[in-house]
C-alpha positions as CSV (number, residue, x, y, z in Angstrom):
1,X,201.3,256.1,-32.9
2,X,201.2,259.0,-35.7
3,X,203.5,262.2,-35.5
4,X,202.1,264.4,-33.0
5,X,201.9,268.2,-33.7
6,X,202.2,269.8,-30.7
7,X,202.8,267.5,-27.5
8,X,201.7,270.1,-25.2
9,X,198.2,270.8,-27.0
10,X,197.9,266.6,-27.3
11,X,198.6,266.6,-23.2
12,X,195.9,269.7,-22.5
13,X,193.2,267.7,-24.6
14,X,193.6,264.4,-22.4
15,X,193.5,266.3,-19.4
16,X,190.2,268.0,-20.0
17,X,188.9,264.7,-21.3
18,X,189.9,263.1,-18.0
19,X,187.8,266.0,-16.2
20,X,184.7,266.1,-18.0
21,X,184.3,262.9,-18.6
22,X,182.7,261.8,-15.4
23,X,179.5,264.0,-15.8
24,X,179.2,263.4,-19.3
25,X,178.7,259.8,-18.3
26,X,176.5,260.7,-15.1
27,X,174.4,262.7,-18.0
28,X,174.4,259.0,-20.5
29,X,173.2,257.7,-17.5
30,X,170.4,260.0,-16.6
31,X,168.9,259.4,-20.4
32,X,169.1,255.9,-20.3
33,X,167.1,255.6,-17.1
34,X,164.7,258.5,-16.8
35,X,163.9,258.0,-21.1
36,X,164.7,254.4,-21.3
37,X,167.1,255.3,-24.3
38,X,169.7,252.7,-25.6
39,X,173.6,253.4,-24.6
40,X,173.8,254.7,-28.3
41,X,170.2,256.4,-28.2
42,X,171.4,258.3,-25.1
43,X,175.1,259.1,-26.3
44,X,173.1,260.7,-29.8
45,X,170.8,262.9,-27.9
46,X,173.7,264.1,-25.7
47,X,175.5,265.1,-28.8
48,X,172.2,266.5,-30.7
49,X,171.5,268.6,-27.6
50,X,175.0,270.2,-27.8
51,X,174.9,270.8,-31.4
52,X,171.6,272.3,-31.7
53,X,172.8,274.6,-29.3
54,X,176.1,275.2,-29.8
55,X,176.6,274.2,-26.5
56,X,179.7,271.9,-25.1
57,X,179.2,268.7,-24.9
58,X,180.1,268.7,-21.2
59,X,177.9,271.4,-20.3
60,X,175.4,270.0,-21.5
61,X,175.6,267.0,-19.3
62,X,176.3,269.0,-16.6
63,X,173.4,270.8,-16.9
64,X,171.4,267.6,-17.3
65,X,173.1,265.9,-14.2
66,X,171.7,268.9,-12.3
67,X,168.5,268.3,-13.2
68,X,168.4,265.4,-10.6
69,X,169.2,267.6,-8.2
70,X,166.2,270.1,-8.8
71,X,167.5,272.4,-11.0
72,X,165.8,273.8,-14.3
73,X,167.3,272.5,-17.4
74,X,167.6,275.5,-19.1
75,X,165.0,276.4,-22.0
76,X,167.3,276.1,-24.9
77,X,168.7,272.6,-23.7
78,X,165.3,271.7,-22.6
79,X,163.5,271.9,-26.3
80,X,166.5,270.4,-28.2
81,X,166.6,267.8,-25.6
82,X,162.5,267.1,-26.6
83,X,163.4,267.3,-30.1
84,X,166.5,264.6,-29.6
85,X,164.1,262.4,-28.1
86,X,161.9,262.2,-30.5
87,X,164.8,262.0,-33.1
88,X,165.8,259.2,-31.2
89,X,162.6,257.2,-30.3
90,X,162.0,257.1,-33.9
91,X,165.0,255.9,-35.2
92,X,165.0,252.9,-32.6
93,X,161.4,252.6,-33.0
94,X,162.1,251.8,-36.9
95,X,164.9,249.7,-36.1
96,X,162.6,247.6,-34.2
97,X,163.8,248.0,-30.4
């Protein structure tokens, strides 16, 4: 292991890994079944979604994840997520999967 900084900032980032890491799973998940995406496909758009909209990465999964339940994905997430797909679908379409 490398010199760490700041032990207590090293700790606080682990810890909020360890709590949004289940639904940003759940959301890998959702992509790869209900838009047949690849495990890699699926973890791309996740992090195209949040970057297009400058929203966190575990937001956006949670707002995904609720989508099974009912709820709206909200507009913003809704057309990056369209435009990630299609991002996607074309680069494993040219890579022959």
């Amino acid at each position: 292991m490398g010199d760490v900084e700041d032990p207590l900032a090293e700790l606080e980032q682990l810890r909020r890994a360890m709590e949004t890491r289940p639904v940003i799973d759940q959301a890998h998940g959702v992509l790869m079944a209900a838009y047949r995406c690849t495990p890699d496909g699926a973890w791309n758009v996740l992090v195209d979604v949040s970057q297009r909209t400058n929203v966190k990465l575990h937001k956006v999964a949670a707002a995904l994840v609720a989508t099974t339940q009912g709820d709206p994905l909200p507009d913003p997430l809704s057309t990056a997520l369209r435009t990630a797909l299609d991002a996607t679908e074309s680069d494993e379409a040219g890579q022959g999967t």
